[in-house]
C-alpha positions in Angstrom: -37.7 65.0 19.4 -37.5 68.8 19.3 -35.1 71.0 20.9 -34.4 74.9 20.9 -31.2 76.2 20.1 -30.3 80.0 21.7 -27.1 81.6 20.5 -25.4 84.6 21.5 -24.2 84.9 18.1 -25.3 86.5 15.1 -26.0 84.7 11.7 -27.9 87.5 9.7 -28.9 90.8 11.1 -30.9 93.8 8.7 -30.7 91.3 6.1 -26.6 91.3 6.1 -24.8 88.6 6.8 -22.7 88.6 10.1 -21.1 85.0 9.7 -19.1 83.0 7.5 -19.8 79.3 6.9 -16.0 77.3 8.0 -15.4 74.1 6.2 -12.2 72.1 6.3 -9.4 72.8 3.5 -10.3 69.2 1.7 -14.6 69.1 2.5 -15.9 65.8 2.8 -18.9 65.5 0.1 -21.3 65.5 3.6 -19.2 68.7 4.3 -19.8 70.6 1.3 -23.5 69.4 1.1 -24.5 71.0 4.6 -22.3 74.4 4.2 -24.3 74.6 1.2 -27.7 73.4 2.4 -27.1 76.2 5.5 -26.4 78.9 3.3 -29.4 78.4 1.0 -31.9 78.0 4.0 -30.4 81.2 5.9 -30.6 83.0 2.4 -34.2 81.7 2.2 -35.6 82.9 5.7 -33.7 86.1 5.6 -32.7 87.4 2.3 -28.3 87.1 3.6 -26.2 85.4 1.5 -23.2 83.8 3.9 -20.1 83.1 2.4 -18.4 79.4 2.4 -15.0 79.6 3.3 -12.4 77.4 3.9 -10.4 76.2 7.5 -7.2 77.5 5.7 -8.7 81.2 4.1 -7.8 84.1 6.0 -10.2 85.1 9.2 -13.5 86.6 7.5 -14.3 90.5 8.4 -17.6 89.0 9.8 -17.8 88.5 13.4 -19.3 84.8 13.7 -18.7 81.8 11.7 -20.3 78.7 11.8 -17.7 75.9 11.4 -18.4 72.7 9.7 -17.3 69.1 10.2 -15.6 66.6 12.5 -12.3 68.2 11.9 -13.3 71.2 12.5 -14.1 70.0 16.3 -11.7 67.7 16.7 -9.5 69.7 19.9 -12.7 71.0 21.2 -15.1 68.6 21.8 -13.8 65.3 22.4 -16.4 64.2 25.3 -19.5 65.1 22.3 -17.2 63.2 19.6 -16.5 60.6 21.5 -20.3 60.1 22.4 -21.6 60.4 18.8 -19.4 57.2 18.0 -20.8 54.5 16.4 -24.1 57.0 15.9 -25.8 58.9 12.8 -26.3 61.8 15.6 -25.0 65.1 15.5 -24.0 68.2 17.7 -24.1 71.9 17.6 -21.9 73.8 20.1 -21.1 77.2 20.6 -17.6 78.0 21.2 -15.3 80.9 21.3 -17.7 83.0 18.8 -17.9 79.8 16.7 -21.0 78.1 16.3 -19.6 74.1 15.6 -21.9 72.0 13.5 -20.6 68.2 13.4 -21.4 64.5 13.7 -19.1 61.1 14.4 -18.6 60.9 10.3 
């Protein structure tokens, strides 16, 4: 199955970076793996580096961030956690300028 994500935010634009990647303080190994996998890709298909940052670092001078992980949700999206449960599924939600990227684990 396919789908096709829209955002009203911007990752990359003139080959600058206009995000931050978010992970929690403590990243879970799946955590670390995906900020990293996400900033290699984008750097691969446009040329921007983002930075990886944590929860607990200072708000980035970019204007988007892409926040990583369960925690990272928690608050915000209980009806999506709470439906991934028991699943190896996954979300992505758009939020307050925040682009959420998170599973059940």
């Amino acid at each position: 199955m396919f789908a096709t994500l829209f955002l009203s935010i911007a990752l990359v634009s003139g080959g600058e970076p206009k995000a931050a990647i978010v992970v929690p303080e403590q990243p879970t190994l799946n955590e670390s793996f995906a900020a990293g996998e996400l900033q290699y890709w984008v750097k691969e298909i446009t040329g921007a580096k983002l930075p990886i940052t944590t929860s607990s670092a200072p708000v980035s001078v970019l204007s988007s961030q892409v926040l990583i992980g369960r925690r990272l949700a928690e608050g915000r999206f209980a009806d999506d956690l709470k439906a991934l449960e028991g699943t190896e599924g996954f979300a992505i939600r758009e939020k307050d300028g925040g682009l959420y990227l998170f599973g059940a684990k």
